[in-house]
N, C-alpha and C positions, 0 to 999 in steps of 0.2 A: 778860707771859706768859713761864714759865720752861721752857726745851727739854727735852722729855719723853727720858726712858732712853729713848723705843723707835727714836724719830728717831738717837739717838748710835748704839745700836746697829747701824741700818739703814747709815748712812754706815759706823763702821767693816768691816759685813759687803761693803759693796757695792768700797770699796778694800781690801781684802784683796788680799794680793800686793805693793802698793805701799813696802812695808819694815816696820821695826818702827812698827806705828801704837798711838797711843791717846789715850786722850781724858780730861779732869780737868777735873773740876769746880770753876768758879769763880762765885762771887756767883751762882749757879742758874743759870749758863751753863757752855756748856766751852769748853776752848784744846783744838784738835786738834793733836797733835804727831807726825810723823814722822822715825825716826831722831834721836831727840832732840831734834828742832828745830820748835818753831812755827808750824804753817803755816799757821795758820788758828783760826777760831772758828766755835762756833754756837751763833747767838744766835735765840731765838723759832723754833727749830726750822729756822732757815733759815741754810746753809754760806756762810761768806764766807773765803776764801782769799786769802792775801797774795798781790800783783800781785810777777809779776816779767815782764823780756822774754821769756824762751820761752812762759811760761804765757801771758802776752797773745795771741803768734800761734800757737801750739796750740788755743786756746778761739775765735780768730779771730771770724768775724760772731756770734757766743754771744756774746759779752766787754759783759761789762755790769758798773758800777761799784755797790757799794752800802755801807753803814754797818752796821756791827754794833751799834754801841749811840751815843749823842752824844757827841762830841766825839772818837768813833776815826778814826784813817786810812782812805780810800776802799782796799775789797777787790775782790776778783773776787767780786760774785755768783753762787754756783752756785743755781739752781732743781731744780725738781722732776722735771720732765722729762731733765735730765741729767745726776740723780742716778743714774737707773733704767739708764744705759750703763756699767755697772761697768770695763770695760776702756777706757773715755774717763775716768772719775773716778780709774782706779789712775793712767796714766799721768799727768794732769796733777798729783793730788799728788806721782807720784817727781818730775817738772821743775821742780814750787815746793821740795819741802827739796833735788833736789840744787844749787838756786841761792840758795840762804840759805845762809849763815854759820854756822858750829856757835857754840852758847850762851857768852859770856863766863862762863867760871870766877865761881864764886863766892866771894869773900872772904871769907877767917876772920874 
């Protein structure tokens, strides 16, 4: 099952604020990217956000681990219920891109 435009768009409306956000389309899923950077996916309409330490004790007793698709790295599952706290979703995307790494350059 492929993640509906209205799910993409609910997520970026709901972090709004959190920097330059958007989202692209891959294989009928998307890579969510903040500030240039990767933070995440969503897959089957459901946010799974790359683990970093701040994000782990920010999301604290919430933090629950899940899979985007077989054979990716364990993410932070985001659900439904704490989609809906827009200023608990802004802030924990800004703490995953500002502790990621900006994108290795791409080679000519």
């Amino acid at each position: 099952m492929a993640t509906s435009q209205s799910t993409i768009d609910y997520i970026l409306d709901q972090a709004r604020g959190a920097g330059r956000l958007a989202a692209r389309k891959m294989f009928g899923e998307y890579a969510l990217y903040c500030d240039d950077k990767v933070v995440g996916l969503v897959c089957d309409d459901v946010l799974y956000l790359k683990i970093t330490e701040p994000g782990q004790k920010f999301v604290g007793e919430h933090y629950q681990e899940g899979y985007a698709y077989e054979g990716a790295k364990a993410s932070m599952l985001i659900n439904g219920d704490l989609l809906e706290n827009n200023d608990w979703l802004k802030t924990l995307i800004k703490l995953t891109a500002a502790n990621l790494p900006l994108p290795k350059p791409k080679k000519k």
